[in-house]
Each structure stands twice: as structure tokens, then as C-alpha cells.
N, C-alpha and C positions, 0 to 999 in steps of 0.2 A: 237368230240371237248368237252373241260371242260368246263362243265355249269360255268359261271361268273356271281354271284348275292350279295356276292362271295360264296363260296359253304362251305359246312361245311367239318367238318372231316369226316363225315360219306360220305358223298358225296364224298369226295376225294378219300374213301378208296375202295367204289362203280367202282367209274372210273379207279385206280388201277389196281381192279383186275379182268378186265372185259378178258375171255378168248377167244382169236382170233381163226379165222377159225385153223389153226394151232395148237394149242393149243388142241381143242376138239377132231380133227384130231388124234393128237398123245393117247389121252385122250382113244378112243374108240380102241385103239391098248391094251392097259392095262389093267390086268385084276389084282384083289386081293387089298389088303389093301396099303395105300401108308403112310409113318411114315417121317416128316420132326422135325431132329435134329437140335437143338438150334432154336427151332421155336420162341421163346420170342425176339429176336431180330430184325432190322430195318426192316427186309425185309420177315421174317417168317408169318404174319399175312397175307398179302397180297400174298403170297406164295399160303398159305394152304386156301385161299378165294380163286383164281383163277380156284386150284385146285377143291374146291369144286365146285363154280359154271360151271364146264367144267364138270365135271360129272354129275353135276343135268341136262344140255343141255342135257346129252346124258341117262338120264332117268335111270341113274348107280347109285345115289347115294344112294340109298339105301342095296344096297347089298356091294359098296365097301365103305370104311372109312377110314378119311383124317384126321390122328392120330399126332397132336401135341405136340413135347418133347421140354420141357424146364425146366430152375428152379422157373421160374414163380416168381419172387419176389414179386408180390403184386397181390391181388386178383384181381381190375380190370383190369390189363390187361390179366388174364385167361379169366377172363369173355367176353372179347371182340371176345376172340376164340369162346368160348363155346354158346353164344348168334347166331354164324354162323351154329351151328349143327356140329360144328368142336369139334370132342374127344380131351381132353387135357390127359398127364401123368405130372406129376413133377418128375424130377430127373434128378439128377444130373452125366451127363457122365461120368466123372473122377473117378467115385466110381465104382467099379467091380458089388458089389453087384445090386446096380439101371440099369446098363448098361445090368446086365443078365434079370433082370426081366421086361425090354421091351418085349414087344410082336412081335413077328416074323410078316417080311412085305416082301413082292417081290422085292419092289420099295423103295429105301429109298434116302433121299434127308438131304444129310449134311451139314449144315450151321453154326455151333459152332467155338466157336474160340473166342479168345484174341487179344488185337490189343494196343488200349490205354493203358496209364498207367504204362507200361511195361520195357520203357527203361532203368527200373535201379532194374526190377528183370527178369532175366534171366531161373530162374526155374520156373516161371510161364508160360514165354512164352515154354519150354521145355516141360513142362505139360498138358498144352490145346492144345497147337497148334502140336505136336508132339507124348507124349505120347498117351493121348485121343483119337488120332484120329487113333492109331496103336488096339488101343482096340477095336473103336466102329468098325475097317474094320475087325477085325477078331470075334466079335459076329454075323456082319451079312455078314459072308464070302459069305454066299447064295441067297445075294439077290443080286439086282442089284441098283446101286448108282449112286448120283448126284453128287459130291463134290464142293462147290463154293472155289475157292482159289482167285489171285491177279494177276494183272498185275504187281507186283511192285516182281513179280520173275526172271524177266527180266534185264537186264541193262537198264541203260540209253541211248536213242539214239536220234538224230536229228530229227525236224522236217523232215527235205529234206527227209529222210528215209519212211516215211510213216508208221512208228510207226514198232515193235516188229511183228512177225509173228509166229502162232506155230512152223513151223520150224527152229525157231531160238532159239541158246544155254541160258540157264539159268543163269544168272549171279548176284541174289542179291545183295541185298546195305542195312545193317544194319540186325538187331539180330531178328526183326521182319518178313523181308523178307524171310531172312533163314530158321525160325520156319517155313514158311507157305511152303518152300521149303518140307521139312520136313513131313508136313500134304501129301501135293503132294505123297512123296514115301512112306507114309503108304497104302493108296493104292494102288498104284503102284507093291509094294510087294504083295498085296492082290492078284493080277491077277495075279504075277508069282504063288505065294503058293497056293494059293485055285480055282482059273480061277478065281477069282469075276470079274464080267464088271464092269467096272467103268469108269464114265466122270467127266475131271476136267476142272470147269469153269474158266478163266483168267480175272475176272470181273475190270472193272476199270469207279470207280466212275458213280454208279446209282444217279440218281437224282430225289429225293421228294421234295415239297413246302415245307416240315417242316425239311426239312436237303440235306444234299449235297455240292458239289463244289460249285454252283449256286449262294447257300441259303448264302453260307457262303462269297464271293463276292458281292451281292447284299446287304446283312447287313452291310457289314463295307462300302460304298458308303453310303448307308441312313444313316448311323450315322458320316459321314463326320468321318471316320478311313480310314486311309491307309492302301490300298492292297496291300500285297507284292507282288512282279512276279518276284522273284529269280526262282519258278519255273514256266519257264515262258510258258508251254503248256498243255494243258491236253485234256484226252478224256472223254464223257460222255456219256450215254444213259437213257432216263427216264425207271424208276425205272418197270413197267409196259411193258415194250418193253425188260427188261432184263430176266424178271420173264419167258414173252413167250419165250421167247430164250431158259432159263434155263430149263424147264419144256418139250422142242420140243428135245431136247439133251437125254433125256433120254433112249430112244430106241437106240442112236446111243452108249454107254458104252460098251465097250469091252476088252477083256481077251484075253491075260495077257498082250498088252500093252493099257496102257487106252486112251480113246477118250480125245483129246485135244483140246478144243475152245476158243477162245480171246470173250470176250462181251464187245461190249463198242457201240457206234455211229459211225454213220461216220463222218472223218475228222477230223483234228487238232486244237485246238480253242486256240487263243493266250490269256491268262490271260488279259493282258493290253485292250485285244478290247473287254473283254467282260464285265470289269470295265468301259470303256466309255459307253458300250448299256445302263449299267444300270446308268450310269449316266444319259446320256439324257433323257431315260426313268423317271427317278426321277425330271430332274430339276436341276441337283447336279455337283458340280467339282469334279472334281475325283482326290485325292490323291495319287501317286503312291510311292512305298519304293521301295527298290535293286533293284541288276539290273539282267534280264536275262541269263540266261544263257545257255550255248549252246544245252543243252541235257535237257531232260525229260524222266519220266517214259510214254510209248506212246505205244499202240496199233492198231495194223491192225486187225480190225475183218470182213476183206471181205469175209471168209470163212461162219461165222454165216450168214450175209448176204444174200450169194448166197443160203445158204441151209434152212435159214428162213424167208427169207425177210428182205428189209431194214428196221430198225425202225418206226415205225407209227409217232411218236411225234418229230419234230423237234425241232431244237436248241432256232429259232426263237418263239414256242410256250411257249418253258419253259421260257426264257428270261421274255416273256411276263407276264406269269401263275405266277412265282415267286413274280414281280414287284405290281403284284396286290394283291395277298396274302399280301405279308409284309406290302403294304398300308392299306390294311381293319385288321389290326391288326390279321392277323392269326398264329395260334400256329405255333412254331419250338420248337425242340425236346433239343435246346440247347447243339448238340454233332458235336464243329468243326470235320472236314473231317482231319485239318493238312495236305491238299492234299500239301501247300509249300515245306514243312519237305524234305530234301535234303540227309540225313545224316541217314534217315531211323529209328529214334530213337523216340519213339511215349511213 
């Protein structure tokens, strides 16, 4: 359970990435250096902290190392790697030259990518999300990969449905979802051309106190804002129960067609009921804008599930965990999700 006093960042980031029996499991299966691309972003620190401490459990860390790439824009938050005994590199993927003079890893864990920002340039999202990721699968054809992609590769489908399942067709919605399309068959190719193994993640909405679907519904209730529920369902898993997931997936990557898994929670959560939790939770009337509609981006991840367990953290703790954060004035990272966004254009 998360200590509530309320806890700090540091403490938050502790609980994180705290590595589960599973986790260490897969951990003591792996041997050599493990290199997590686009480490700088939401979910990389806490990534390469799991990481590490699931190898210090297993009295590995010193001979193996948990090598963080990113462009690092600002010193402290290298520093916050580097304070963990986590190796940083700076560089930048897109460049041939930085992408050759990484260091060779067995294990490599891809998380880069473009998202926001994007809907009105087209060659960026072509560049990061596409090009980039056709480079870095064929620098490390040899090793074996992680790749975090999106649920939002999928069409839209009904609650009733029980959300998207790997075995169902691909059907993006906007220029964003396409790109990540796109990332998907850079790999993909890798395993036909070179065997590289490869797993792709289907993630759909992690959730941290300091950002998320959650953060981003519970803020506009305390500040008496209207929540839209145009999109009116989504899936979620704390951010920590994703990571294990992510990190248990790795041994399962395979050539030449790649390992395919949904990450998310279980069950459907209506927008609209989870604007009244946090209302009552607050105190507060709940504002509602648009109306519903019939489809969402939705995922079935009973497959991770059965093969890693249900998630640790329920709906009902984050609800909670959230609620008190944002009352003891705790940081948020200040990057809506746009999980509403219908039209796929970010």
C-alpha cells in the first residue's frame, strides 16, 4: 500500500518501481546489459529503477547494467538517473551517427516516440515514430526488444465488446495512430529480415499521481471544469503494474513474428462515474460537457493477465491515491493525456 503522510516524489517514485516476485523471476532469466531507449520520458526512470532494483535483489547488479538513452534536456533530470547507479548516454536517436555509437545490449527496451504536438506536422510524426524506429530495429537487429506501442492501433469498439483483443485487425483513427502503426512494422520487419525477437506493448493509459487519465479528471472536478465524456470509456493500469508487465514480456519476444500483448487493467470504466467518485470524493458537483458515444479506443488485456497476473493496484486505490495528492498540493507533470481526442489528431 502507498504510504499517505502524503508521500513525496521520491517516495512515490520508490513505490513505483518496486519489482514483483515476477519481475525478479524474469530478471534472474537475463543475462548481459539491458539499454532502455527514450529513457527521459514519463515512464523511463521508473522503467530503468525497477530494473535496477530487481537486479540488485538478485545480487546481479553489479556485473550487469541498466543503460539509459535519452536526449536528457536538462541536467537534473539525468541526474535523477544517475543518483540510482543507472548509466545515462545522451543521444539522440534520429541521428545515424549517436544511434551507431550506442553500446551493444542483448536486451533492449524501446520507448521513444512522438505523440503531442504533431497534428499539423506530419513529417515529424513520419520521423520519430516511423523512421527512427526502422533504424534503431536494424542497429540492434541482435538483440532482443521491448517495444511499447498503443492501444489507439486498434479501431474503436463498444463497451459490450470487452474491448480490442490481439487477435483483432488493426484499424487506426488519425496520423498519430498510423505513425505508431508504422513503429509496430519496423519491427516487425526486423524479425522477418534479421530474426530479431521482438514484443509489442498495446499500452493504454498508465497512470501516475502526477499525470494520467485519472490526474487529468480529477483536476478539472477540483477546479469546478467540465469533463468531457465524448469519449466516454477507457482503460487504465497504474503505471507500476504496467512496468511489471512490460519488463515480464521480454523473454516471451519472438522472430519473425513478434510477441503481441494489450496492457491495460481490467474492466471498462465509464468517464462520467469516475468524474462523480471524484467528485464526492472532493465535495464537488460534477460538470459534465458532450455527450457519449458509442465506441472507444478499449482494450482486453486478459492475456497479460493470465500470464502475469492481475494488476496489484486497483481502480478504487488510485481514485483514492489521486484524490489526496492533488489535496496536499502534489506535483503534476502538467501533460494532459487528451485521452477525449476522438479524431486522433494530438
Amino acid at each position: 500500500m502507498l504510504p499517505f503522510s502524503p508521500p513525496t516524489s521520491e517516495a512515490l517514485d520508490a513505490f513505483m518501481s518496486r519489482p514483483s516476485e515476477g519481475v525478479v523471476a524474469t530478471l534472474a532469466r537475463i543475462e548481459g546489459d539491458i539499454l532502455v531507449l527514450g529513457a527521459g520520458g514519463k515512464m523511463g526512470l521508473h522503467l530503468c529503477l525497477m530494473l535496477r532494483r530487481g537486479l540488485e535483489a538478485l545480487g546481479k547488479s553489479d556485473r550487469q547494467r541498466v543503460i539509459a538513452v535519452s536526449r536528457f534536456g536538462s541536467v537534473e533530470t539525468r541526474a535523477r538517473f544517475e543518483s540510482h547507479g543507472i548509466e545515462t548516454i545522451s543521444a539522440d536517436l534520429s541521428e545515424p551517427e549517436q544511434l551507431a555509437a550506442l553500446p551493444d545490449a542483448p536486451s533492449v527496451f524501446f520507448l521513444a516516440g512522438v505523440k503531442f504536438g504533431t497534428s499539423h506536422e506530419p513529417g515529424l510524426l513520419e520521423k520519430m515514430n516511423v523512421q527512427m524506429p526502422r533504424a534503431v530495429a536494424e542497429r540492434f537487429r541482435d538483440s532482443r526488444i521491448v517495444a511499447l506501442s498503443t492501444g489507439c492501433v486498434y479501431s474503436f469498439v463498444s463497451p459490450e465488446t470487452g474491448g480490442s483483443t490481439e487477435e483483432d485487425a488493426t484499424d487506426p483513427v488519425g496520423d498519430y495512430a498510423i505513425s505508431c502503426l508504422g513503429r509496430e512494422e519496423a519491427f516487425r520487419n526486423a524479425g522477418e529480415r534479421w530474426g530479431t525477437p521482438s514484443a509489442l506493448l498495446r499500452l493504454n493509459y498508465a497512470i501516475d499521481l502526477r499525470y494520467g487519465v485519472l490526474v487529468d479528471v480529477a483536476q478539472k472536478v477540483l477546479a469546478d471544469q467540465p469533463v468531457d465524456v465524448s469519449m466516454g470509456y477507457v482503460n487504465v493500469i497504474w503505471q507500476g503494474d504496467a512496468l511489471a508487465h512490460t519488463i515480464q514480456a521480454l523473454p516471451h519476444a519472438s522472430a519473425p513474428t513478434p510477441f503481441v500483448l494489450n496492457v491495460t487493467g481490467p474492466g471498462i470504466l465509464r468517464v462520467r462515474d469516475l468524474a462523480e467518485q471524484f467528485g464526492e470524493r472532493f465535495g464537488k458537483a460534477v460538470i459534465i460537457e458532450g455527450e457519449e458515444q458509442a465506441t472507444a479506443w478499449l482494450n482486453d488485456a486478459s492475456d497479460a493477465h493470465a500470464r502475469f497476473g492481475t494488476p496489484e493496484v486497483s481502480i478504487e486505490e488510485m481514485v483514492e491515491w489521486i484524490a489526496s495528492w492533488l489535496e496536499s498540493g502534489g506535483e503534476t507533470l502538467g501533460k494532459p493525456t487528451h485521452f477525449e481526442t476522438r479524431d486522433g489528431k494530438y
